[in-house]
C-alpha positions as CSV (number, residue, x, y, z in Angstrom):
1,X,114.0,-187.1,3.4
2,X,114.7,-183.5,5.1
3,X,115.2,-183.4,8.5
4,X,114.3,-180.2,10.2
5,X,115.9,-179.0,13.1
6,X,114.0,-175.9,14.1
7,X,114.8,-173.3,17.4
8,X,112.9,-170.1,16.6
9,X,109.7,-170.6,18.6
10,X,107.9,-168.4,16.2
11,X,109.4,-170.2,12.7
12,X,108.5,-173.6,15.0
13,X,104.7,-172.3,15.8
14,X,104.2,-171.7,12.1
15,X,105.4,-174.9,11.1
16,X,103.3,-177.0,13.6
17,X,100.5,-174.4,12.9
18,X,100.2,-173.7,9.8
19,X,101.9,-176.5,7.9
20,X,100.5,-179.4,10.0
21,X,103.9,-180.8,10.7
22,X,104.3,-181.1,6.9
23,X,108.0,-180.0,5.9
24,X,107.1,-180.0,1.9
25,X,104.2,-177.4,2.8
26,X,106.7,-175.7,5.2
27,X,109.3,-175.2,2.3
28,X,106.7,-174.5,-0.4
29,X,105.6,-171.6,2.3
30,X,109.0,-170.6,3.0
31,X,109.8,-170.5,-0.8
32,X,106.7,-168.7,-1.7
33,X,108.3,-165.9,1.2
34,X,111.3,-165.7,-0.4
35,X,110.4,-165.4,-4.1
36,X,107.4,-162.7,-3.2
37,X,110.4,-161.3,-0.7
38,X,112.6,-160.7,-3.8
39,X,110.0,-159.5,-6.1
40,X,109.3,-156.9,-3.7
41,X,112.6,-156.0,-3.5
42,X,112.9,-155.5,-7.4
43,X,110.1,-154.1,-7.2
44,X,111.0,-151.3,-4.7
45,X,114.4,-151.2,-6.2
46,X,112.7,-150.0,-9.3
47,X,110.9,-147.8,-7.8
48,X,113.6,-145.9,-6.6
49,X,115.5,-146.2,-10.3
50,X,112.8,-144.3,-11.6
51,X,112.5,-141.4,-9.1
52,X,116.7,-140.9,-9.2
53,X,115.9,-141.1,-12.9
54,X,113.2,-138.0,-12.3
55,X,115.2,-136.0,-11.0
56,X,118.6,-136.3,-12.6
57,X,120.2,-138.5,-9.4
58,X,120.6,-141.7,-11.6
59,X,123.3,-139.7,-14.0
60,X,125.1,-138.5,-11.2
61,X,125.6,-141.6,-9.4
62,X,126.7,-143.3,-12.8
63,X,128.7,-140.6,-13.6
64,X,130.4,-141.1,-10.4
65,X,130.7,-145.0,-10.5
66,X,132.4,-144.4,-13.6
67,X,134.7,-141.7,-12.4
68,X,135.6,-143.4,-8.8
69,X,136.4,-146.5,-11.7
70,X,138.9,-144.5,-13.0
C-alpha cells in the first residue's frame, strides 16, 4: 500500500476533490498528466524540428554540433 504524504494545498485539494481520497485514481490522474505532458512536449519539439528544417536552421545547428565535436 502507498502512503501519500502530500503539502501543496492545491496537489492536496485535487486529491480530496477530484479523486475522492482514492490514491490509485490520484496516480492514474497524475500519470495521465505526465504522459499527455510528454506528448506535448514531443510534440512541440517536433514542431520546432520542422520549422529549423524550413528554413535551413536544423543544418546549421548540426553542422555546428558536429564541428564544436571536433
Amino acid at each position: 500500500m502507498l502512503s501519500l504524504n502530500i503539502n501543496n494545498p492545491t496537489v492536496e485539494n485535487f486529491y480530496k476533490q477530484e479523486c475522492n481520497n482514492d490514491e490509485s485514481k490520484f496516480i492514474n490522474s497524475i500519470m495521465h498528466y505526465i504522459e499527455t505532458y510528454n506528448i506535448k512536449q514531443s510534440v512541440k519539439r517536433g514542431i520546432e524540428e520542422v520549422k529549423l528544417q524550413n528554413s535551413g536552421q536544423l543544418e546549421k545547428r548540426e553542422l555546428k554540433h558536429i564541428l564544436d565535436e571536433l
